[in-house]
C-alpha positions in Angstrom: -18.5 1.7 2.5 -22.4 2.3 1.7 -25.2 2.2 3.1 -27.2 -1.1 3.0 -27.0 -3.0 -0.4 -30.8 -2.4 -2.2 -32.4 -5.3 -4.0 -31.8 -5.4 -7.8 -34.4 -3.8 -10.0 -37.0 -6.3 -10.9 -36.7 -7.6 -14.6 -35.8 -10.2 -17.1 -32.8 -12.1 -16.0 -29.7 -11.7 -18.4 -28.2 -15.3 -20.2 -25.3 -16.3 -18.8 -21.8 -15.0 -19.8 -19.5 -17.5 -21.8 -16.7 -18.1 -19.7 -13.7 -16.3 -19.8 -10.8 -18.1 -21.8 -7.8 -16.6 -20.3 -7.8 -15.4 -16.2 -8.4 -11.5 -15.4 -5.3 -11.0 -13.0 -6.1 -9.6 -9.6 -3.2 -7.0 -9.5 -1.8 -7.4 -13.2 1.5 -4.3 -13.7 1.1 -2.3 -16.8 4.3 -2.1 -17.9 5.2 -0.2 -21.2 7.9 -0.1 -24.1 9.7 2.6 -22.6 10.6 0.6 -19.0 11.4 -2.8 -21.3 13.5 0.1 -23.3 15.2 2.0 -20.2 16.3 -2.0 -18.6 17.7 -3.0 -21.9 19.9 0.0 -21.8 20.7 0.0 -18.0 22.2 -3.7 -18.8 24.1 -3.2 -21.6 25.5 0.0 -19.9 27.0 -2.3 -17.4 25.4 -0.5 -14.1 23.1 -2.8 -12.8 23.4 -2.3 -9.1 22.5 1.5 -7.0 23.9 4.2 -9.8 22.8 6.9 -11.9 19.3 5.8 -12.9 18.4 5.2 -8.8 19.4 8.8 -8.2 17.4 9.7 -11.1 14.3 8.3 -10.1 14.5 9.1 -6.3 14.9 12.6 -7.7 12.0 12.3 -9.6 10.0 10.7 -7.0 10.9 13.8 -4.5 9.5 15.9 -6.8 6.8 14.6 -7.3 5.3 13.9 -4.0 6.7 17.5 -3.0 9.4 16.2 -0.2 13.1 17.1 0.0 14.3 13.4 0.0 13.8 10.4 -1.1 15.6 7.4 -0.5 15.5 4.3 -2.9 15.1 0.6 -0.8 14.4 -2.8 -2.0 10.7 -2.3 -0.7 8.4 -0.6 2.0 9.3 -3.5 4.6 12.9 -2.0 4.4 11.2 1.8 4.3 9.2 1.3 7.3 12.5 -0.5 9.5 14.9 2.6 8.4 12.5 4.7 9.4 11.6 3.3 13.2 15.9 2.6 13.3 16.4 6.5 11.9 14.3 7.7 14.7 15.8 5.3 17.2 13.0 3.4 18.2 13.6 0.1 20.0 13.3 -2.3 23.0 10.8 -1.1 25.2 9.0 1.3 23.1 5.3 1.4 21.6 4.2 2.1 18.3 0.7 2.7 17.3 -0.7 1.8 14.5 -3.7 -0.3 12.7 -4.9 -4.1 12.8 -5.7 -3.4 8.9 -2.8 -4.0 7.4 -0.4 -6.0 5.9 2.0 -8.3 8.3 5.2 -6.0 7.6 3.9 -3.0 9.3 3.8 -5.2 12.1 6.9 -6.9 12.0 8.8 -3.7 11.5 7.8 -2.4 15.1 8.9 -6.2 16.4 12.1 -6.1 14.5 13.4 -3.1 16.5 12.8 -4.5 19.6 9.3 -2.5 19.8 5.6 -3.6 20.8 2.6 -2.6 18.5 0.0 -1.2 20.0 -3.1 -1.7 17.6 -6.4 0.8 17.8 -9.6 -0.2 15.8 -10.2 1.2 12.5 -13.1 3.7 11.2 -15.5 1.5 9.9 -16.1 3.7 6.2 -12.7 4.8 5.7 -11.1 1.0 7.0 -8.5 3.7 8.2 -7.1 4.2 11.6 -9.4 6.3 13.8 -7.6 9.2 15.1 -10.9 9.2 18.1 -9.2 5.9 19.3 -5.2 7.1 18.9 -5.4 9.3 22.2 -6.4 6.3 24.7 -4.1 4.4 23.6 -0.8 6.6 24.3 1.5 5.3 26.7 4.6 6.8 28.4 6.5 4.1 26.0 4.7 5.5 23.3 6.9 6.9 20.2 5.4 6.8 16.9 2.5 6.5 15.4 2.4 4.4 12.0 -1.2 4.9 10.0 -1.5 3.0 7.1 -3.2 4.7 3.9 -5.5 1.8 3.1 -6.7 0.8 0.1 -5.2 4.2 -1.3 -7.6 5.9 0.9 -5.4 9.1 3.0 -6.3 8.9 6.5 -6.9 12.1 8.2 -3.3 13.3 8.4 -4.0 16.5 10.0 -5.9 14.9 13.1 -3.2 12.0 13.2 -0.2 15.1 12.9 -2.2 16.9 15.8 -2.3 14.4 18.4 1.4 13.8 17.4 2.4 17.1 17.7 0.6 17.3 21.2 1.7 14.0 22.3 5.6 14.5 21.1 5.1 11.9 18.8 6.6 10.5 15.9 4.8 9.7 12.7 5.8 7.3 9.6 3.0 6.5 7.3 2.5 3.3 5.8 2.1 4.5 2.0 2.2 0.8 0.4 -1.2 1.5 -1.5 -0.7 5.3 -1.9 1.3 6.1 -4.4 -0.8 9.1 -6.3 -3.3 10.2 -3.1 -3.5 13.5 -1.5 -4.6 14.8 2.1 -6.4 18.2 1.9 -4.2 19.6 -1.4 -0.7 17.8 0.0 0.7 14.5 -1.8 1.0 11.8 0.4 4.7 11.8 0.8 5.3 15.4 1.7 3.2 15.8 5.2 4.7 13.6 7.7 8.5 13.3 9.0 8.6 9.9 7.5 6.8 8.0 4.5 7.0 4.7 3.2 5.9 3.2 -0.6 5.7 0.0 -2.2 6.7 -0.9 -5.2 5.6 -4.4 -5.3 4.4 -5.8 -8.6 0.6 -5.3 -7.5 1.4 -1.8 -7.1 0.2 1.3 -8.8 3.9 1.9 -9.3 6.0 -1.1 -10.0 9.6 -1.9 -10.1 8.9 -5.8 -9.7 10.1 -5.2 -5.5 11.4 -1.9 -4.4 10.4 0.9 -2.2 11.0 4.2 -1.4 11.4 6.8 1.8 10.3 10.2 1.4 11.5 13.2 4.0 12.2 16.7 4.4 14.8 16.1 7.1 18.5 16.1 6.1 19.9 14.0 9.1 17.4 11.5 8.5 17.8 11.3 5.0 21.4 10.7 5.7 20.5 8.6 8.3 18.7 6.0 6.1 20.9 6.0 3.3 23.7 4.8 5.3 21.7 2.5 6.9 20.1 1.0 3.8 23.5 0.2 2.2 25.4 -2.0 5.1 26.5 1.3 7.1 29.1 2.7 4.5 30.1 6.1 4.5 29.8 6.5 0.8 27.2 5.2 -1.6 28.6 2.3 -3.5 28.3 3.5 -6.8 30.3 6.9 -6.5 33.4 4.1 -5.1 33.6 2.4 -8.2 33.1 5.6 -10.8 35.4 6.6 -13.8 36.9 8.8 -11.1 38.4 5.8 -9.4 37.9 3.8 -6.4 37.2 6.3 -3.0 37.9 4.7 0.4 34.8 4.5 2.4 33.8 4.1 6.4 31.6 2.2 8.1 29.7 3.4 10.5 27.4 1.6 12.1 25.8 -2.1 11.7 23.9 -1.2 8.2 21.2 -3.5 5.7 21.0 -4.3 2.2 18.1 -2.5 1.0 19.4 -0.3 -1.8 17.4 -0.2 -4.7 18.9 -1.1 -8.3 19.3 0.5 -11.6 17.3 -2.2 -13.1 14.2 -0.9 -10.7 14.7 2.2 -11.0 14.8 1.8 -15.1 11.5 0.4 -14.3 10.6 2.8 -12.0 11.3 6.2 -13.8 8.7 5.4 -16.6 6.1 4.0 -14.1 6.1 7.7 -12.3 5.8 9.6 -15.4 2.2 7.7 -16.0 1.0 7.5 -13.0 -1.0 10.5 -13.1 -2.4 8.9 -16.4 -2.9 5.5 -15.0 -4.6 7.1 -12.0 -7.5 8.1 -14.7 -7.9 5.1 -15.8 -7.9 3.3 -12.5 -10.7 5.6 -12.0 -12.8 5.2 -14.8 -12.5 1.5 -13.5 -13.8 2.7 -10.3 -16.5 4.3 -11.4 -18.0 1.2 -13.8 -17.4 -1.4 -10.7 -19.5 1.2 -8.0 -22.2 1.8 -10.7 -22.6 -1.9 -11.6 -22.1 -2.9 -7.5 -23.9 -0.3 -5.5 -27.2 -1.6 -6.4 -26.8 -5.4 -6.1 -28.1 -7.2 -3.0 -25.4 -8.4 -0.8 -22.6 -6.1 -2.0 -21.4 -3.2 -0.4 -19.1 -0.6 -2.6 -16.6 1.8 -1.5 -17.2 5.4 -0.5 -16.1 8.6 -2.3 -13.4 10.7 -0.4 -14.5 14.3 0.1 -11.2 15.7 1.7 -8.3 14.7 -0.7 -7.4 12.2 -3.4 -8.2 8.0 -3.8 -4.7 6.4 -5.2 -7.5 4.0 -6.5 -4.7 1.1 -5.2 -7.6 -1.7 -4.2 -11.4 -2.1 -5.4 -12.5 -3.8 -2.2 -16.2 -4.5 -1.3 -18.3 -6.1 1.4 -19.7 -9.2 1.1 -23.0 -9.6 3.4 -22.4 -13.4 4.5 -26.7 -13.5 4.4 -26.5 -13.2 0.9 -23.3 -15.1 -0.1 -20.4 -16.1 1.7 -17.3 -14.4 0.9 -14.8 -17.3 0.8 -17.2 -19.0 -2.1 -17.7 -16.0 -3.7 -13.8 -16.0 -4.0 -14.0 -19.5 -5.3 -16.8 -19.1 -8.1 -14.8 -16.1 -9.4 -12.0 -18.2 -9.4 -13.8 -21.0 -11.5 -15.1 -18.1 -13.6 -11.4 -17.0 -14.5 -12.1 -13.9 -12.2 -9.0 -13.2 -10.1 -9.8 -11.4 -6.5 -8.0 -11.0 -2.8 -8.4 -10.3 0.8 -7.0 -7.2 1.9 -6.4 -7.8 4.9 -7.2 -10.6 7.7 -7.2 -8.2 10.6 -3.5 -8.6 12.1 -4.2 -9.4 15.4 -6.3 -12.6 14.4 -3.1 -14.2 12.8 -1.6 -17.0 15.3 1.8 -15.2 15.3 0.4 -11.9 16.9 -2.6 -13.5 18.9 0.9 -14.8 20.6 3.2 -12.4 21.1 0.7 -9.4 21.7 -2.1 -11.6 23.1 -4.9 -9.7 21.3 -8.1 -12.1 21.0 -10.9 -11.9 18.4 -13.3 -9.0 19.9 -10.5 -6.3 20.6 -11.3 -4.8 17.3 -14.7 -5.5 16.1 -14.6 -2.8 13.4 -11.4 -4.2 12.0 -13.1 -7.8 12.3 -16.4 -6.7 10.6 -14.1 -5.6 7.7 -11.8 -8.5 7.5 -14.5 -11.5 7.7 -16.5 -9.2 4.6 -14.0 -7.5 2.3 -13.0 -9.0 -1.2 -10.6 -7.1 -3.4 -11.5 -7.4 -7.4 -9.2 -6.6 -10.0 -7.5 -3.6 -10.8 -5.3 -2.0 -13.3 -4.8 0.5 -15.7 -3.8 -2.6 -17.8 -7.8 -3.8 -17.9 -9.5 -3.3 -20.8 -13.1 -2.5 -21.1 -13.8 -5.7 -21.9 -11.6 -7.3 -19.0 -14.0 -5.2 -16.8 -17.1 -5.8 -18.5 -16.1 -9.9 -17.3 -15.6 -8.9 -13.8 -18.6 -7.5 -13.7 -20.7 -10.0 -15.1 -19.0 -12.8 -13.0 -19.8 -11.0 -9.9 -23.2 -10.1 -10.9 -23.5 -13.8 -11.5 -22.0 -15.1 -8.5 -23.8 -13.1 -6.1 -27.0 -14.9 -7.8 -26.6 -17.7 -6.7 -27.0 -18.9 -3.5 -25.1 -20.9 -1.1 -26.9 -24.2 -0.5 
């Protein structure tokens, strides 16, 4: 983030803003003719399940993040699970990882049987710190699991370094980085493993979906049987014009393909995200030069070693100046839509439990969680939608809390 908010210039105070009639939406999809277009076709061709149009866009999606493979799944939960499963993590293991993140990266590591080990976060990237990785290595330890946050790349070639050393695994968590690039390499084609989101906030959206990326051909085997219930064969090459095939099963498999209708969705999404990318951050740019000068705010910093997916617009909200929570509110009542990304894991009830973390392990990670506030952003916002958020914040911040 910043350095310490400054003080607004001095000078005449601007009349308020008329209220907004309609609500800015925190994470609103742009979706275009051409996806509404490619589902209307994918239903009246009859293929709605895993066919043609998932292969498609997985192809489209390897080739665009530069990686051999990538594996269609009904979202990065399912990503992130094939992944630990495909490298045959389980009971007894560790997995590093961050406290900044979502719940599923979590709940991944539990589902196999594995405990998450959690390392404090660099407090101006809100990334994993690669300094605190190495301490926490164990002889359980097996993978490492950092989490790309906010669309911000960690610092892969640190992270793959201790890996390498330590005979480590590494997945990343690439919910929010779609687009974003590590010293000239798409996120997607560094590590063994990578996991997106395609979750309707997404810079890429299918509605709910996901995708694995790899350069590994046993593991890119490996996940596709496991993501369709163990089979053999991929459902829709059983049930082509060619007739039925028999099929195996083997082993104990999910359902988490990913459909024709998401992929129809999909395919148009990647072709503009490039495009959207620059209009995210044109968005950017207005918000830090409207923010970075007003008392009690703190913006985001630039990245100097690769490229923002410009996924989340988060700042810091000095509680001296305004509390965050009724900052939320008053944007809110002002038609404003924000959100918190994230609550710091380990303060949730479920994990204080099970891994027995207490508020103080990670004061970083804290700092960030009690502080941050996530405003809109889309390639979907006009100029004028931004122009709102703007002035709502400017105005909110104004006023103080009694």
């Amino acid at each position: 983030m910043s350095s310490t908010p400054r003080s607004d210039a001095p000078g005449h105070a601007e009349p308020a803003r008329a209220p907004r009639s309609s609500f800015v939406v925190f994470g609103q999809p742009d979706i275009g003719e051409e996806e509404i277009a490619e589902v209307v076709d994918t239903l009246r061709s009859g293929w709605l399940g895993t066919g043609p149009k998932t292969k498609r866009f997985e192809a489209e999606f390897a080739d665009y993040v530069g990686a051999r493979h990538a594996i269609g799944v009904n979202s990065c939960t399912a990503a992130l699970h094939l992944s630990l499963l495909a490298l045959g993590v389980g009971p007894g293991d560790e997995v590093i990882t961050t406290p900044m993140t979502f719940a599923a990266t979590l709940n991944v590591i539990l589902h196999v049987g594995a405990r998450p080990v959690l390392v404090d976060i660099d407090p101006l990237t809100q990334n994993i710190d690669p300094e605190n990785i190495e301490s926490a290595i164990t002889a359980r330890t097996r993978a490492i699991i950092p989490v790309h946050m906010a669309g911000r790349p960690c610092d892969m070639d640190a992270i793959g370094d201790i890996a390498a050393r330590r005979g480590l695994a590494v997945i990343e968590d690439a919910a929010h980085a779609i687009g974003a690039s590590w010293r000239g390499r798409k996120i997607g084609s560094i590590s063994p493993l990578t996991a997106f989101s395609f979750y309707v906030t997404k810079n890429l959206v299918t509605g709910e979906g996901g995708m694995v990326t790899t350069d590994d051909d046993a593991l890119a085997e490996d996940l596709r049987v496991r993501s369709l219930h163990g089979l053999s064969r991929d459902a829709w090459k059983r049930y082509t014009d060619a007739g039925f095939q028999p099929y195996d099963v083997v082993m104990p498999g999910w359902k988490y393909n990913l459909t024709d209708i998401q992929s129809s969705l999909g395919i148009h999404q990647l072709h503009r995200v490039e495009q959207n990318l620059v209009r995210r951050t044109e968005i950017w740019q207005r918000y830090t030069a409207a923010f970075e000068g007003l008392s009690g705010i703190a913006v985001p910093l630039s990245v100097e070693d690769g490229v923002h997916a410009r996924h989340l617009y988060s700042v810091l909200v000095d509680p001296l100046v305004q509390k965050r929570d009724a900052l939320m509110q008053d944007l809110r009542q002002r038609n404003v839509g924000t959100g918190v990304h994230f609550v710091a894991a380990h303060l949730y009830s479920y994990f204080r439990s099970v891994l027995g973390y207490e508020r103080g392990a990670f004061p970083h990670a804290e700092f960030i969680s009690d502080r941050t506030i996530s405003l809109p952003l889309s390639s979907k916002l006009t100029d004028g939608d931004v122009d709102d958020v703007i002035g709502a914040v400017s105005e909110a911040m104004s006023r103080k809390d009694g």
